[in-house]
TIMI-2910 file (N, C-alpha, C, CB; in pm, 1 decimal, decimal comma, always signed):
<rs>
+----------+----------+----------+----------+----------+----------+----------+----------+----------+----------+----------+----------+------+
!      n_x !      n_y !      n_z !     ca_x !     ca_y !     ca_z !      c_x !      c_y !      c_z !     cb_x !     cb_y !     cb_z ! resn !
+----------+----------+----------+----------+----------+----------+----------+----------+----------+----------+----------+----------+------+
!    +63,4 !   +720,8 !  -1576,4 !   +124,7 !   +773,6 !  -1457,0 !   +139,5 !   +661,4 !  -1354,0 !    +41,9 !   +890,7 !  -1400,2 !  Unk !
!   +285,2 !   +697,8 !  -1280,1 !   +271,8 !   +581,2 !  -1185,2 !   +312,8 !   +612,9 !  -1072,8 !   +336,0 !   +466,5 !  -1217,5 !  Unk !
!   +257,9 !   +624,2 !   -943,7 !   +256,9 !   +711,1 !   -832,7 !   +252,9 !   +586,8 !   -703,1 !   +112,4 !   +829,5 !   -842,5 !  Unk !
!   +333,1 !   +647,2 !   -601,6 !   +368,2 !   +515,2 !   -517,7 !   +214,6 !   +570,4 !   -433,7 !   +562,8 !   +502,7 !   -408,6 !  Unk !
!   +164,2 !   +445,3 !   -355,5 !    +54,1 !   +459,9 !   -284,0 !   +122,4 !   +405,4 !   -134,5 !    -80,8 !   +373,3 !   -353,5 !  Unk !
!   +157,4 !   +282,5 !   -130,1 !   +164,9 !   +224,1 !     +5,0 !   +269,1 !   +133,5 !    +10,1 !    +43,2 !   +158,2 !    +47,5 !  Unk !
!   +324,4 !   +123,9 !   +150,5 !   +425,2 !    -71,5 !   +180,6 !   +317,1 !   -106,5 !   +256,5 !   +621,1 !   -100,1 !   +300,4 !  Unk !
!   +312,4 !   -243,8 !   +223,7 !   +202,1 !   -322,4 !   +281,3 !   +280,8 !   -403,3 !   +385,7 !   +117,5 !   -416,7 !   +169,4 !  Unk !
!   +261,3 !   -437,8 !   +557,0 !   +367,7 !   -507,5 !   +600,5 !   +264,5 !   -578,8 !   +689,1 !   +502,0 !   -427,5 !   +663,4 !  Unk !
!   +289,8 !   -781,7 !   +658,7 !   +193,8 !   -785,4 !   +801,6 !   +241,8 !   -809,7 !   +883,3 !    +94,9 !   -860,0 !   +823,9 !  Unk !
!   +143,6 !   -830,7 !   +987,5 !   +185,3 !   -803,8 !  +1128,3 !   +115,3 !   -900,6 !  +1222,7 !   +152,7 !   -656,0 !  +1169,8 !  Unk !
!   +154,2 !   -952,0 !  +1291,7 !    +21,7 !   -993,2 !  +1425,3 !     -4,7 !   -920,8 !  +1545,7 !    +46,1 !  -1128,2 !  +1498,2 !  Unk !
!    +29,7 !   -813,1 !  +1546,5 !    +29,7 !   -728,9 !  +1636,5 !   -174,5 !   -636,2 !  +1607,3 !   +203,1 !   -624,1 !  +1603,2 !  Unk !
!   -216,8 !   -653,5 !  +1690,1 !   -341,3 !   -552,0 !  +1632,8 !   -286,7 !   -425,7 !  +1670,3 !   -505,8 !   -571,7 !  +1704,0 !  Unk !
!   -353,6 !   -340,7 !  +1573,2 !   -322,7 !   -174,3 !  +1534,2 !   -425,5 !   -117,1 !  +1539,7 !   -267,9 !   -133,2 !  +1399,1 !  Unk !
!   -409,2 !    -31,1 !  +1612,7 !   -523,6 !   +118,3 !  +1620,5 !   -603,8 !   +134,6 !  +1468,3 !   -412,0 !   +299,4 !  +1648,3 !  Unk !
!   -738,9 !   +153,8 !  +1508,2 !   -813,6 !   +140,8 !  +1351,6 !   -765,0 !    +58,9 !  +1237,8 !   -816,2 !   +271,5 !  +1284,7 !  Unk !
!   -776,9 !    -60,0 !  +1306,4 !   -755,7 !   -140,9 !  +1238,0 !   -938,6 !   -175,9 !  +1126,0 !   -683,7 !   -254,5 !  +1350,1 !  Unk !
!   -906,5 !   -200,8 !  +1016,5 !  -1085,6 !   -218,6 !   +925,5 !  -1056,0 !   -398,6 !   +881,1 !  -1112,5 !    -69,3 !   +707,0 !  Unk !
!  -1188,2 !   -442,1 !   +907,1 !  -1231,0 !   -618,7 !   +876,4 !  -1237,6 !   -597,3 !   +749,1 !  -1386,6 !   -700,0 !   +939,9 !  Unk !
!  -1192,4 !   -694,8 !   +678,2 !  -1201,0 !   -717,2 !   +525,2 !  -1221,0 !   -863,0 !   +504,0 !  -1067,9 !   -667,8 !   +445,0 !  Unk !
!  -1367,9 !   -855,9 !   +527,3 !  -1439,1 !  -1032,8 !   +544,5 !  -1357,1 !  -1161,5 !   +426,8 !  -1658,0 !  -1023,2 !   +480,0 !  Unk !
!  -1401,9 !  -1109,3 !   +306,9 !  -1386,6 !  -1182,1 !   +186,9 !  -1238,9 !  -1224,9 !   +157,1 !  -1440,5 !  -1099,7 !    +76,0 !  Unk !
!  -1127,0 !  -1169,0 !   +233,7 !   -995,6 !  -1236,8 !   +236,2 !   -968,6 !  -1232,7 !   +411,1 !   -866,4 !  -1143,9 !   +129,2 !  Unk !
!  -1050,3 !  -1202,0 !   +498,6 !  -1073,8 !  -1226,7 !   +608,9 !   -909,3 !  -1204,5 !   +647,7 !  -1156,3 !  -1363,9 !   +629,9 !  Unk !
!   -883,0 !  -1019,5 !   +611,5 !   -786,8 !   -959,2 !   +677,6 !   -834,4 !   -861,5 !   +755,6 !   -696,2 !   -915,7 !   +601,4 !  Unk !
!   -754,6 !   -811,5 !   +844,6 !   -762,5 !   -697,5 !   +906,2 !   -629,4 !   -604,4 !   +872,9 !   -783,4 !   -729,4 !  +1052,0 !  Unk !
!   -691,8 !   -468,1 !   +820,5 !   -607,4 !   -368,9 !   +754,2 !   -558,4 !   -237,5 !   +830,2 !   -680,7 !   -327,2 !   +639,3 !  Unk !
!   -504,2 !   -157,7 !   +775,9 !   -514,2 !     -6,6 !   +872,8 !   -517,7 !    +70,8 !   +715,7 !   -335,9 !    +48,5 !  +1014,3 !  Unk !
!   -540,5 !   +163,9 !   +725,4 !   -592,6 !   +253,6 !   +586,9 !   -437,5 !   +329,3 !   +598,7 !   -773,4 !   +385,2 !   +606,0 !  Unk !
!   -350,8 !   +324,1 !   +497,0 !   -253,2 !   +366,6 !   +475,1 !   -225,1 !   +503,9 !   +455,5 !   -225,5 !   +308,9 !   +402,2 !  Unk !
!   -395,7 !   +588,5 !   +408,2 !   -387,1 !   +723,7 !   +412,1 !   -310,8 !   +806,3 !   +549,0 !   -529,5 !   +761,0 !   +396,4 !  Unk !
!   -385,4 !   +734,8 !   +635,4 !   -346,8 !   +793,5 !   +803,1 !   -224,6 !   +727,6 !   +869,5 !   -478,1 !   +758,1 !   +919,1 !  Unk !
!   -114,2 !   +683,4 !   +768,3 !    -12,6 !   +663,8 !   +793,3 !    +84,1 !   +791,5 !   +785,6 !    +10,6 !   +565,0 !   +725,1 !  Unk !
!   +174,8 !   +878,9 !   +822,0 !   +244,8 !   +955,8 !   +775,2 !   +371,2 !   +914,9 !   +685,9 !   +267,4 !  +1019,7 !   +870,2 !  Unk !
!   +427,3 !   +808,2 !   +709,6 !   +509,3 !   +686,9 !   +565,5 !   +395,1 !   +589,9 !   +485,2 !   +642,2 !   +536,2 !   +654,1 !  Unk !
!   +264,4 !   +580,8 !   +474,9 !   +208,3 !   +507,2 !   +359,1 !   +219,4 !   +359,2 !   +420,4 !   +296,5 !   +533,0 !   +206,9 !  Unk !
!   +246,4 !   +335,4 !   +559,6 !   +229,9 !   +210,6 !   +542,6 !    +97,9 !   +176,4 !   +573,9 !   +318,1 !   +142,3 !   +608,9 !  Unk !
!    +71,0 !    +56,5 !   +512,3 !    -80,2 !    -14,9 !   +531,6 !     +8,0 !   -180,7 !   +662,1 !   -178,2 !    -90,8 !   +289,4 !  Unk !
!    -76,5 !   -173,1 !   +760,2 !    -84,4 !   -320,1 !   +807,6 !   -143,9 !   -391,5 !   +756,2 !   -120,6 !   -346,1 !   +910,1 !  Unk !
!   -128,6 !   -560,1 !   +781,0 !   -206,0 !   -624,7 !   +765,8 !   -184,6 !   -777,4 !   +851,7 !   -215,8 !   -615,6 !   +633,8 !  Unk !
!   -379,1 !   -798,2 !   +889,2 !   -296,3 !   -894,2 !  +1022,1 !   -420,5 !  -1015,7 !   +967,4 !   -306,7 !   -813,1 !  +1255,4 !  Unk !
!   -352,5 !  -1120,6 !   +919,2 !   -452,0 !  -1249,9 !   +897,7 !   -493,6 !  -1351,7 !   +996,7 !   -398,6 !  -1330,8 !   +804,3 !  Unk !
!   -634,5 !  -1321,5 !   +936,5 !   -696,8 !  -1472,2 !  +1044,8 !   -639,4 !  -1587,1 !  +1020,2 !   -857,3 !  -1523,0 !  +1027,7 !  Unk !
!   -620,4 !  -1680,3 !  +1089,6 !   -527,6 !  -1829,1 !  +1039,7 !   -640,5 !  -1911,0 !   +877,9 !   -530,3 !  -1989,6 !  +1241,1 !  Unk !
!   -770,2 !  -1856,9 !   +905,3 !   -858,8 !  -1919,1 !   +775,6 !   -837,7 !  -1786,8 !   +642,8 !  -1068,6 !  -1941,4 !   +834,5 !  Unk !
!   -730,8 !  -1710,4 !   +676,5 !   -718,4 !  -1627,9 !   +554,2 !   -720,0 !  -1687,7 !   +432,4 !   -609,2 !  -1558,7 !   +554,2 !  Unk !
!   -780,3 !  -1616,8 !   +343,0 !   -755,8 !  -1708,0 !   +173,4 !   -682,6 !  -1627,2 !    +89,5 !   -906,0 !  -1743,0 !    +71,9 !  Unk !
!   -618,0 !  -1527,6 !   +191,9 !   -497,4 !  -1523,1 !    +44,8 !   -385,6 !  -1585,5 !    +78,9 !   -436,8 !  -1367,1 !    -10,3 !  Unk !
!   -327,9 !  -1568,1 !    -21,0 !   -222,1 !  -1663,7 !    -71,1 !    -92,8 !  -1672,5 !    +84,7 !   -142,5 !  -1579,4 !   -250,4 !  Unk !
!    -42,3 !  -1773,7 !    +75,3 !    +68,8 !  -1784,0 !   +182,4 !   +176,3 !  -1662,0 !   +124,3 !   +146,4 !  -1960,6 !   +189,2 !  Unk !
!   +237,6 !  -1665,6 !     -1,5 !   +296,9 !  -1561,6 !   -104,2 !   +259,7 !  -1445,2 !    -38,2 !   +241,0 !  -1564,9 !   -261,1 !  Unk !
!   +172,9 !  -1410,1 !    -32,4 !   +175,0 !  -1248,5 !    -27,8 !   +159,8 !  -1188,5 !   +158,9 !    +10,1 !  -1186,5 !   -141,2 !  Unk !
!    +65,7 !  -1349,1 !   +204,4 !   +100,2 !  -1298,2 !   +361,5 !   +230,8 !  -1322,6 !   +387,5 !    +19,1 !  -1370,5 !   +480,4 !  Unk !
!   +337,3 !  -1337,0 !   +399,4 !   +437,5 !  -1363,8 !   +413,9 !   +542,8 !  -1276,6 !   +398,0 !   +442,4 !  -1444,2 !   +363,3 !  Unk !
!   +507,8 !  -1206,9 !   +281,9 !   +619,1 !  -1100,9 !   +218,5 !   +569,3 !   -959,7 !   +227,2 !   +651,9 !  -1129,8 !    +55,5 !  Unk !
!   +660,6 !   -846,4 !   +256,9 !   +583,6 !   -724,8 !   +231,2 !   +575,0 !   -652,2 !    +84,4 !   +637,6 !   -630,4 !   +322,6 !  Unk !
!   +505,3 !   -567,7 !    +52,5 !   +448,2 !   -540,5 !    -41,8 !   +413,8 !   -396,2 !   -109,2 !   +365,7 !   -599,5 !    -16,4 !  Unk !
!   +504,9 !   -338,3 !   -186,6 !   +472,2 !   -203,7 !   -223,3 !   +375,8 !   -165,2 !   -328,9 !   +580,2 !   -148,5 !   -255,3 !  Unk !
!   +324,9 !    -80,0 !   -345,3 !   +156,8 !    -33,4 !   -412,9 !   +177,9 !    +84,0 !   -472,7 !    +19,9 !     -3,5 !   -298,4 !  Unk !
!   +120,3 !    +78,6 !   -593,8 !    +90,9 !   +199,0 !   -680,8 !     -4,0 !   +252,9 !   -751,7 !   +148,0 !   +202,3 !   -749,3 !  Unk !
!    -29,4 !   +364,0 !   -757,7 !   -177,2 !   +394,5 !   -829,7 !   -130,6 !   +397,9 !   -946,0 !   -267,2 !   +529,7 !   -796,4 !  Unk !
!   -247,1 !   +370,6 !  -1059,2 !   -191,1 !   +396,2 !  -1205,3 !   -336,1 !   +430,6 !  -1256,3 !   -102,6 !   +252,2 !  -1293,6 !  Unk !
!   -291,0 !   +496,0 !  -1357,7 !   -423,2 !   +546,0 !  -1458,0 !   -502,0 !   +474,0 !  -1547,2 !   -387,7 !   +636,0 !  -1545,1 !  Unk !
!   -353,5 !   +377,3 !  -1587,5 !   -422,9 !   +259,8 !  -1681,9 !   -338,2 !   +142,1 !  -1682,4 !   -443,9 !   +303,4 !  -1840,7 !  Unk !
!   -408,1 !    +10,8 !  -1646,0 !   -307,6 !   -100,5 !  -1611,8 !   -240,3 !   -131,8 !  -1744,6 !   -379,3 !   -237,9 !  -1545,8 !  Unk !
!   -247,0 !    -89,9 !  -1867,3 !   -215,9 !    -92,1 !  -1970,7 !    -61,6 !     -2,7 !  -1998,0 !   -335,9 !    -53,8 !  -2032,9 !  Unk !
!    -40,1 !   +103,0 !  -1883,4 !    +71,5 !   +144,6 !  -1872,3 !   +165,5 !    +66,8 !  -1817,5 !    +65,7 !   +239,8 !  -1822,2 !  Unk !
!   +159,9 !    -61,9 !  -1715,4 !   +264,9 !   -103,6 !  -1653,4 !   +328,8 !   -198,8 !  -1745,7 !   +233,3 !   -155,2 !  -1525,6 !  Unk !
!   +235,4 !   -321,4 !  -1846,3 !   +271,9 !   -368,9 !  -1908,9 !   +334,4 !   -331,8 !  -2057,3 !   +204,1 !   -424,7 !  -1889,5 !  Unk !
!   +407,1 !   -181,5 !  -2058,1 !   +472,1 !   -125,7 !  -2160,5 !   +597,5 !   -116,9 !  -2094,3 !   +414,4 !     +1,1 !  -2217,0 !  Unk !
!   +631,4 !   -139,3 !  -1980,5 !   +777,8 !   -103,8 !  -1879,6 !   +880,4 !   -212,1 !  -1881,5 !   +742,3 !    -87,1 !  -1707,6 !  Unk !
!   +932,2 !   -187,7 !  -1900,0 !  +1038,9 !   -278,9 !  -1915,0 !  +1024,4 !   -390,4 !  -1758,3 !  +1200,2 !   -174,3 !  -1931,1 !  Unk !
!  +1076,0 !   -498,6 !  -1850,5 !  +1018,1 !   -628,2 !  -1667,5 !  +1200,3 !   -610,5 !  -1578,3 !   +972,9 !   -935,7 !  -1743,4 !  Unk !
!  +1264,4 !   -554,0 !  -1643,4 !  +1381,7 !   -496,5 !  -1553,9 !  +1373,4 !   -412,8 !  -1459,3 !  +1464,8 !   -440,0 !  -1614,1 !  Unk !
!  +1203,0 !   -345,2 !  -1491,7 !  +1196,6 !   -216,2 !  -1367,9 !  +1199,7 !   -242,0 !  -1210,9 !  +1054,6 !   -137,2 !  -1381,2 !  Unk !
!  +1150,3 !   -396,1 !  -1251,2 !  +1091,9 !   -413,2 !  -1098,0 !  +1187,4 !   -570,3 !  -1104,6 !   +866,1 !   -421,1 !  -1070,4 !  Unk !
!  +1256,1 !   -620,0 !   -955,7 !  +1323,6 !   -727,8 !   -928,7 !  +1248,4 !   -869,4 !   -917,0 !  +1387,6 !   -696,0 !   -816,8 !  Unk !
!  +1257,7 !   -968,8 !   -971,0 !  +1169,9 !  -1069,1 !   -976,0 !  +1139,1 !  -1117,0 !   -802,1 !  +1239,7 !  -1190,2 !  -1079,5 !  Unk !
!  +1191,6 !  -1083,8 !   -706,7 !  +1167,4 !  -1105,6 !   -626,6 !  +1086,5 !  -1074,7 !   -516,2 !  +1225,8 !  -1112,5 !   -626,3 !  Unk !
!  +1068,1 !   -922,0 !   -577,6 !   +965,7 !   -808,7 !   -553,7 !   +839,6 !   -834,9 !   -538,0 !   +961,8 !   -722,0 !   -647,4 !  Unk !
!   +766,4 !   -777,0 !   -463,8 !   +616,5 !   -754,0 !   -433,1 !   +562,7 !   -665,8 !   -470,7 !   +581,2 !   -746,1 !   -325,5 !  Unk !
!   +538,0 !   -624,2 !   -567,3 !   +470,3 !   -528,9 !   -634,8 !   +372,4 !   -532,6 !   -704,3 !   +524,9 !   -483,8 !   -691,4 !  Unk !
!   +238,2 !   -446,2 !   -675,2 !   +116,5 !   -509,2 !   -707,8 !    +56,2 !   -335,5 !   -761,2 !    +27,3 !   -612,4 !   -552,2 !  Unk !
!     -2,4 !   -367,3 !   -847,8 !    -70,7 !   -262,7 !   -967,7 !   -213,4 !   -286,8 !   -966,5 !    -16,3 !   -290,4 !  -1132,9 !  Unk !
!   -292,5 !   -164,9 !   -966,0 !   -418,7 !   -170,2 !   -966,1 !   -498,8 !    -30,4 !   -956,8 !   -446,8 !   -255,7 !   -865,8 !  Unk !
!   -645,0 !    -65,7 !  -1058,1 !   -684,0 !    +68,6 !  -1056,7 !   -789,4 !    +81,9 !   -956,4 !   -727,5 !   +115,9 !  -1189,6 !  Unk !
!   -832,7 !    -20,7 !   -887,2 !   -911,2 !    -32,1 !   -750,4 !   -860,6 !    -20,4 !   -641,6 !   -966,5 !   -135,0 !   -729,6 !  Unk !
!   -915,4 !     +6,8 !   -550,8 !   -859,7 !    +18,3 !   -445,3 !   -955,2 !   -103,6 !   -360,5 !   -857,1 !   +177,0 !   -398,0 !  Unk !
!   -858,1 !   -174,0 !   -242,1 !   -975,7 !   -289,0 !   -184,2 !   -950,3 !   -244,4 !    -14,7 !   -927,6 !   -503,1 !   -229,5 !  Unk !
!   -878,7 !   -104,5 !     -9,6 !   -867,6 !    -56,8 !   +144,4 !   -982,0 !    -33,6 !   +232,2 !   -802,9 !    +66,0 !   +151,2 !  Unk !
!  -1071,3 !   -134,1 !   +292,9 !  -1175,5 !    -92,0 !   +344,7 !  -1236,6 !    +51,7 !   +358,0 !  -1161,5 !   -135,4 !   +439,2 !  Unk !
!  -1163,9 !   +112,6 !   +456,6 !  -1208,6 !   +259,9 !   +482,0 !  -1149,0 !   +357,5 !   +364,7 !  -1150,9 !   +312,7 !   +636,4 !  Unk !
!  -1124,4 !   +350,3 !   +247,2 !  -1057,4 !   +445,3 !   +204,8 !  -1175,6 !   +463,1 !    +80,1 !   -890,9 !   +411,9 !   +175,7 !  Unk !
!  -1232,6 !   +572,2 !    +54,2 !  -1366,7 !   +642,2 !    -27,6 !  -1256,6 !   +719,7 !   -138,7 !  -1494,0 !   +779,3 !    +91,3 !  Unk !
!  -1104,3 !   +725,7 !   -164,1 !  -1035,1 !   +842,2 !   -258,2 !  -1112,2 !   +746,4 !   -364,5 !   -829,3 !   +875,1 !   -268,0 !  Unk !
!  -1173,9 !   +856,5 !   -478,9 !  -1204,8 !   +831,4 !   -601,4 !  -1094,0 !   +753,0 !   -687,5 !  -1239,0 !   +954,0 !   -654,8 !  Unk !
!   -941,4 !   +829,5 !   -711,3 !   -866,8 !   +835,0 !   -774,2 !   -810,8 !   +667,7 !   -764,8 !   -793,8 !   +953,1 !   -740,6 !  Unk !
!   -745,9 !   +624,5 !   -861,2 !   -714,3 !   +482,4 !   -892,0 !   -602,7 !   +408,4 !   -795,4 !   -663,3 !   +479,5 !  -1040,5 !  Unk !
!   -637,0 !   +339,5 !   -723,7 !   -518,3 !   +306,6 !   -620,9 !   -506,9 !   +162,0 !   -645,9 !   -548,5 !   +341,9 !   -451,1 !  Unk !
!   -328,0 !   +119,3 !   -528,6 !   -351,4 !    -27,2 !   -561,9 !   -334,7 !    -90,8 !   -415,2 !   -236,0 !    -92,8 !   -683,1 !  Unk !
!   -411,0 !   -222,8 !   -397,0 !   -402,1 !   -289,5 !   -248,2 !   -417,8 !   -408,3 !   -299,8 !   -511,8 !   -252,3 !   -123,5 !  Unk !
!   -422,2 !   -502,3 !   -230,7 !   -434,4 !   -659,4 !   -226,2 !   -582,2 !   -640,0 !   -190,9 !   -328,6 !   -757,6 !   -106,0 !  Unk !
+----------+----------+----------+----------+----------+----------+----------+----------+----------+----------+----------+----------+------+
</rs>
């Protein structure tokens, strides 16, 4: 199954409930309490992720088994695309059991 979760867009603007995410030393907003799914995201200048992904925005999907995406044809998605798959979720505040995907 493949179910949209979030657009990831950053920002330098700080946002209401915004959550610290030390270990890539972002600051997020939990995309649940979005009414469109978007997640912010606002980097410290010592961020360690990639320039790639701060830079570009980013759509998210939950899946059941990462073993499903790599059966899809690589036409599904545009090589230029940001699209990121995962059965973890790394949204600070977000406790849903069910398999989500974030940076």
């Amino acid at each position: 199954m493949l179910e949209f979760d979030h657009v990831g867009i950053t920002t330098t603007v700080t946002q209401p409930d915004e959550n610290w995410v030390e270990q890539s030393r972002v600051w997020v907003t939990n995309p649940r309490n979005s009414p469109h799914h978007i997640e912010f995201l606002r980097y410290e200048p010592d961020s360690t992720v990639p320039e790639a992904i701060k830079n570009n925005p980013h759509v998210a999907f939950r899946v059941d088994k990462l073993e499903t995406i790599s059966s899809m044809p690589k036409s599904s998605f545009r090589p230029s695309s940001s699209v990121i798959f995962s059965k973890s979720c790394s949204c600070a505040s977000t406790t849903r059991s069910s398999n989500t995907c974030a940076i």
